[in-house]
DOPAKOL-798178 format. One record per residue: x, y, z of N, C-alpha, C, O in turn; residue number from 1. Coordinates in pm, 1 decimal, always signed. Layout:
(r (X,Y,Z),(X,Y,Z),(X,Y,Z),(X,Y,Z),NUM) ...
// end
This chain:
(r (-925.3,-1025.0,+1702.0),(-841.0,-966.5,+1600.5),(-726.6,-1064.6,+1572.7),(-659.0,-1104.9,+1667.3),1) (r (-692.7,-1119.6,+1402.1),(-601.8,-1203.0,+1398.3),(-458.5,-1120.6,+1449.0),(-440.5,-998.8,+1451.5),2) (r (-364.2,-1229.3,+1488.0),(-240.4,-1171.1,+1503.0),(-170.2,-1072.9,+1421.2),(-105.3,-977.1,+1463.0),3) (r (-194.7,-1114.7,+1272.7),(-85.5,-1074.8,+1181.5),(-188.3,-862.8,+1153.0),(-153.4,-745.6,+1138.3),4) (r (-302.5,-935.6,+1161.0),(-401.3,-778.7,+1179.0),(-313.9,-642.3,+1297.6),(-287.4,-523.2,+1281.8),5) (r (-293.7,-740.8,+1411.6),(-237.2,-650.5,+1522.1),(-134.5,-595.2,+1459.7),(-126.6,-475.8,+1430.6),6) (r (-3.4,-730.7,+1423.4),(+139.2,-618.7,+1386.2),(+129.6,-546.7,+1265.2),(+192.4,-441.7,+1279.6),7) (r (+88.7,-553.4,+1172.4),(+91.6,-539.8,+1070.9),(+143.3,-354.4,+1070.5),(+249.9,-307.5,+1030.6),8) (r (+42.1,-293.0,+1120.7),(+75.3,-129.2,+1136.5),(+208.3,-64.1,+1218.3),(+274.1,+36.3,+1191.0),9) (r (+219.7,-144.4,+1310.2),(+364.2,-173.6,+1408.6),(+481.2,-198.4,+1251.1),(+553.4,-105.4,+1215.1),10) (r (+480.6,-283.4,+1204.0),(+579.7,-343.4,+1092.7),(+555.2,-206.2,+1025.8),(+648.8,-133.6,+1059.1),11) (r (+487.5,-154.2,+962.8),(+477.6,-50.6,+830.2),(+528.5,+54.3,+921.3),(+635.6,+97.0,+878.1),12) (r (+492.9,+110.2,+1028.3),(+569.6,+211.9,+1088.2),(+705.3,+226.0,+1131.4),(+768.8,+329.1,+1153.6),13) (r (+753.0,+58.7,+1143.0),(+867.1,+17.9,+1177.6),(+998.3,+67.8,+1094.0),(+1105.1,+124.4,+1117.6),14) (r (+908.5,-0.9,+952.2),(+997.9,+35.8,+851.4),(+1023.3,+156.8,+794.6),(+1126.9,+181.9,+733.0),15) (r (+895.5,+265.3,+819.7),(+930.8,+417.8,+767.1),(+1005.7,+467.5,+913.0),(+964.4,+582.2,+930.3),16) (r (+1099.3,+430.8,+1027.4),(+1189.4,+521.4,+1130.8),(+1253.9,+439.2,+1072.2),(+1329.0,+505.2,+1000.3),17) (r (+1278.0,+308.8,+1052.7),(+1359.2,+249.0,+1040.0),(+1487.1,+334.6,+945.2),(+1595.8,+378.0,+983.2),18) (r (+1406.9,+337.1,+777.0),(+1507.4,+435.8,+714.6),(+1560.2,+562.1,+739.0),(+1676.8,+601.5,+738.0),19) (r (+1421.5,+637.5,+768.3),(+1445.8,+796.3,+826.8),(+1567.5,+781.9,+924.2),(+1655.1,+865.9,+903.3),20) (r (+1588.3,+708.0,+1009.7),(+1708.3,+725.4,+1100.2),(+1790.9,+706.4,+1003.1),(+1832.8,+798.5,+932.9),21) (r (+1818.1,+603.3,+991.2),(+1957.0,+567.5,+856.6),(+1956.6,+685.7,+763.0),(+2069.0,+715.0,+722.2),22) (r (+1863.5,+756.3,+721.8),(+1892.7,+825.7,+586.3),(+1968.7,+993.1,+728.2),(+2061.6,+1073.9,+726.0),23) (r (+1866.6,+962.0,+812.8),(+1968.2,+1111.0,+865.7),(+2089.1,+1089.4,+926.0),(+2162.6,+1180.5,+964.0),24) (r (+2121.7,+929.2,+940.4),(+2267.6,+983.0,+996.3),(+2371.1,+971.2,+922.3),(+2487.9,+994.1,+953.9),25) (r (+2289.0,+899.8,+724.7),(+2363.3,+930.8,+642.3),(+2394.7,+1084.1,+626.5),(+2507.6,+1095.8,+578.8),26) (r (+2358.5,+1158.1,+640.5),(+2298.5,+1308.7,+645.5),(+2396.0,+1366.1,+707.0),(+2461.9,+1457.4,+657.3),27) (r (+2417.6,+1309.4,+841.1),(+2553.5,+1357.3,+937.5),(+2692.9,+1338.6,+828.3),(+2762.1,+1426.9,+777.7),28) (r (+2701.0,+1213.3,+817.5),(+2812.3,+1162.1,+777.9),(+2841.4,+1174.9,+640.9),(+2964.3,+1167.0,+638.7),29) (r (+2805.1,+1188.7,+533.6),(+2798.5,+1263.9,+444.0),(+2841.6,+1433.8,+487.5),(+2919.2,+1491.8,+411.6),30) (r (+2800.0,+1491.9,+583.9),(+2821.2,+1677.1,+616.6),(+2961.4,+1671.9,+674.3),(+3031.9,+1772.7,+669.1),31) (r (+3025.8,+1507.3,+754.2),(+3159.9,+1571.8,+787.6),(+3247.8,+1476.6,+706.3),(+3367.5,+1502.0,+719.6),32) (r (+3227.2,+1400.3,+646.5),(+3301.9,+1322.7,+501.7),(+3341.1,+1436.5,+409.1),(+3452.9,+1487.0,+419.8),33) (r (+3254.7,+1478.5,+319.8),(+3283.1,+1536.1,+219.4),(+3252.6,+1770.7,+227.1),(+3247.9,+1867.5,+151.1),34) (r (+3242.2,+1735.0,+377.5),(+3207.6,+1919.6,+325.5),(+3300.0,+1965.4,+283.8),(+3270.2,+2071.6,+229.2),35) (r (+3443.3,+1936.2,+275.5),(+3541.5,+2010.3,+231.5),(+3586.5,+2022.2,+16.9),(+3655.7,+2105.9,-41.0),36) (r (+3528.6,+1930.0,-26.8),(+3505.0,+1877.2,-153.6),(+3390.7,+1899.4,-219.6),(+3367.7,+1903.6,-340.5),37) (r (+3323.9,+1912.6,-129.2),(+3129.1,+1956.2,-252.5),(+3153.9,+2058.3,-270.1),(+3211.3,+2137.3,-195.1),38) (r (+3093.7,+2080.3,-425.8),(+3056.9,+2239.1,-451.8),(+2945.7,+2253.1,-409.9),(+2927.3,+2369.4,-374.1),39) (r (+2837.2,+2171.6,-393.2),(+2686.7,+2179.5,-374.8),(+2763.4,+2289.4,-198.7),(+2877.7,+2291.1,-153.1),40) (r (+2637.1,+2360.7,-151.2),(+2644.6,+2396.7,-20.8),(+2537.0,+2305.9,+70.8),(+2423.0,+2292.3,+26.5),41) (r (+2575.5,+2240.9,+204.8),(+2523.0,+2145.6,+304.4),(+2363.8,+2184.8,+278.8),(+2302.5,+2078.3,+287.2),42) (r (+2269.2,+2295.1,+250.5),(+2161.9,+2292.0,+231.0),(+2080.9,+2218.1,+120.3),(+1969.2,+2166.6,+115.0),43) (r (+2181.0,+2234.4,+37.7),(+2109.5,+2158.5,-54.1),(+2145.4,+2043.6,-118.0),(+2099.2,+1995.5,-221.5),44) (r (+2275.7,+1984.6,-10.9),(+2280.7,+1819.3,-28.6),(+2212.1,+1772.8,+61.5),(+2183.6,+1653.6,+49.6),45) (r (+2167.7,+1836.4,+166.3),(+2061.8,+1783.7,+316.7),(+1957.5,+1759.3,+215.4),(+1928.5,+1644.6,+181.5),46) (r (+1895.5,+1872.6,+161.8),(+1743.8,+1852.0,+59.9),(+1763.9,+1728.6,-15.4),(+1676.9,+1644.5,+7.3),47) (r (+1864.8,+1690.0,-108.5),(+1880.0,+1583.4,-192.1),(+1852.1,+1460.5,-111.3),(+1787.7,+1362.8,-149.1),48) (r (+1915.3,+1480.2,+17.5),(+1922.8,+1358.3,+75.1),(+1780.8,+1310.7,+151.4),(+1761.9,+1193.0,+182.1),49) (r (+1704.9,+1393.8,+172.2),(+1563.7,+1431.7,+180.5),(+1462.9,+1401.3,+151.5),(+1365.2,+1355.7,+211.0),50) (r (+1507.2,+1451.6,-36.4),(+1428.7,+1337.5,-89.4),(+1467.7,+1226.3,-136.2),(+1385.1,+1139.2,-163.4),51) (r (+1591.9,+1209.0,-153.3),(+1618.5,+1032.9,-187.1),(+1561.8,+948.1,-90.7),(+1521.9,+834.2,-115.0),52) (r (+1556.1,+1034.6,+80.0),(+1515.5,+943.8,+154.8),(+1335.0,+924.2,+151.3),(+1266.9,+821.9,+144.1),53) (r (+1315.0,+999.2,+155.8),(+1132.8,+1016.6,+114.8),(+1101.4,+936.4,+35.7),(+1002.9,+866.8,+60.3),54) (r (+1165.4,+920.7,-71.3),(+1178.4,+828.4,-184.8),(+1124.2,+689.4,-190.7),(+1034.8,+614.7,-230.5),55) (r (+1245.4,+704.3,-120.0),(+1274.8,+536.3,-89.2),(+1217.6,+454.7,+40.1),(+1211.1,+332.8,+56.3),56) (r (+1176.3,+566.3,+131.4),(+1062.1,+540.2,+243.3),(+970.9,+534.2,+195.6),(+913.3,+442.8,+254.8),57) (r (+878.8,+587.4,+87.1),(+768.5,+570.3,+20.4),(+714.2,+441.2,-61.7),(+601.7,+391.2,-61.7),58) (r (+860.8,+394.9,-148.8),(+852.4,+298.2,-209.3),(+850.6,+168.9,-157.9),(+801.4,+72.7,-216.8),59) (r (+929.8,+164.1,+5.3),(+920.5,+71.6,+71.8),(+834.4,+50.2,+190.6),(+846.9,-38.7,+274.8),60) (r (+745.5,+143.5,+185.5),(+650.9,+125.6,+251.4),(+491.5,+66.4,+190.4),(+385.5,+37.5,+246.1),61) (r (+526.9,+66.7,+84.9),(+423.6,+37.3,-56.7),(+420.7,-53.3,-10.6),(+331.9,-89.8,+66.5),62) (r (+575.5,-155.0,-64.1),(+588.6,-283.0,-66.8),(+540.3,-365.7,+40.8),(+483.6,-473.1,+20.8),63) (r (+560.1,-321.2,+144.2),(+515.8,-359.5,+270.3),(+366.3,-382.3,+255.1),(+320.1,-494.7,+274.8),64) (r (+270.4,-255.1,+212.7),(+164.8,-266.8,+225.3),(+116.4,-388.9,+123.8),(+50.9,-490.6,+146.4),65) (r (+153.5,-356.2,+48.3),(+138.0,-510.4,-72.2),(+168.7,-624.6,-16.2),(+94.4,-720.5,-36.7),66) (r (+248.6,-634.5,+40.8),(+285.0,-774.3,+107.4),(+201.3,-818.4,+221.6),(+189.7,-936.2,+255.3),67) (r (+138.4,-708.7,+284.7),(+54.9,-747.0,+386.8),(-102.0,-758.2,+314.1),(-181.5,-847.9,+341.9),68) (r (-123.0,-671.1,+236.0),(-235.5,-732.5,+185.7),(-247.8,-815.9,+81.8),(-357.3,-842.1,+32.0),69) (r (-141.0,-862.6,+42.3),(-137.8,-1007.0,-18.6),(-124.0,-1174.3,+90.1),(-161.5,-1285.3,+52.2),70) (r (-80.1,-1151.4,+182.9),(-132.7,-1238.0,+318.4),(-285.2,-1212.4,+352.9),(-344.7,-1309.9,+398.7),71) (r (-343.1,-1117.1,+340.3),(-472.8,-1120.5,+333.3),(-502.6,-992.4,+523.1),(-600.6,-959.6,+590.1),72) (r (-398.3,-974.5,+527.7),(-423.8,-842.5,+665.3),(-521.3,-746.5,+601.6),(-520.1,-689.3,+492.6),73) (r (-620.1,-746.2,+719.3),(-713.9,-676.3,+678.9),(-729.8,-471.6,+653.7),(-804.5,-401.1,+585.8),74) (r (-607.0,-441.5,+757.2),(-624.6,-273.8,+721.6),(-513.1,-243.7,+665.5),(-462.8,-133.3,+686.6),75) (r (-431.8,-369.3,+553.8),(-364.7,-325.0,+448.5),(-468.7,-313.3,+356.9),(-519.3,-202.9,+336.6),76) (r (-512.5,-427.3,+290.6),(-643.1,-386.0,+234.7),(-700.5,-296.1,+244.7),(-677.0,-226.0,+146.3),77) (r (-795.6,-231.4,+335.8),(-849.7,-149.5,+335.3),(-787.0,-12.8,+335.3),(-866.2,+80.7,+323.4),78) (r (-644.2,+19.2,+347.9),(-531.5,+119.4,+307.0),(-518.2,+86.4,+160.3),(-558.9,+186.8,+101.9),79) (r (-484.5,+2.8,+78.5),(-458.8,+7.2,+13.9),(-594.8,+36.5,-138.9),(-579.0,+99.2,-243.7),80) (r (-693.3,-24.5,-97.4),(-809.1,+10.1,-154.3),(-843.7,+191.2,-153.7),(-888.9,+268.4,-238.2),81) (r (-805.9,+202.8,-42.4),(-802.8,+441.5,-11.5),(-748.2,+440.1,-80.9),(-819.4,+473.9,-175.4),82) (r (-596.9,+412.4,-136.0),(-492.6,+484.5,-218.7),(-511.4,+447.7,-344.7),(-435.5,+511.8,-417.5),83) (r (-586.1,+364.5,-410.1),(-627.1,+327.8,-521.9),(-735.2,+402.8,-612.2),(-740.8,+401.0,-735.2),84) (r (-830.4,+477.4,-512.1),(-917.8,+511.1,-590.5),(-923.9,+648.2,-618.4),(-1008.6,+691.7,-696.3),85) 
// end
C-alpha cells in the first residue's frame, strides 16, 4: 500500500475534528461573550452555529478529497467516483 494511500483517510478525518472542535468552542465563547446582547435565544444561535459549522466541514472536506485524488490516492478516487454518481 503506497504511503500517501495509508494517510490519506487519517488527513480527511483529521480535518472534519479538526473544525468541529473549533466550531464548538466557538459555540462556548460566543454563549458567554454575547448572551447578554442577543435577541436570538442560545438555542438557536447553537443551531446557526451548527450549521455554519457543518457547512464549512463539508466544504472542506471536499477539498481535501479533491486534492487527494488529484495526487492520484487511490480511495479518494474511489470516494469520490460514489459521490458523483
Amino acid at each position: 500500500m503506497p504511503y500517501l494511500d495509508f494517510l490519506a483517510p487519517g488527513i480527511i478525518a483529521q480535518s472534519a475534528l479538526f473544525i468541529a472542535i473549533f466550531y464548538g468552542i466557538q459555540l462556548i465563547w460566543d454563549r458567554d461573550a454575547v448572551s447578554h446582547v442577543n435577541p436570538l435565544s442560545y438555542e438557536v444561535d447553537a443551531l446557526r452555529g451548527l450549521l455554519v459549522g457543518g457547512a464549512a466541514d463539508l466544504w472542506t472536506d471536499f477539498g481535501v478529497l479533491v486534492l487527494a485524488a488529484l495526487l492520484g490516492i487511490a480511495c479518494a478516487s474511489a470516494l469520490l467516483g460514489r459521490l458523483t454518481r
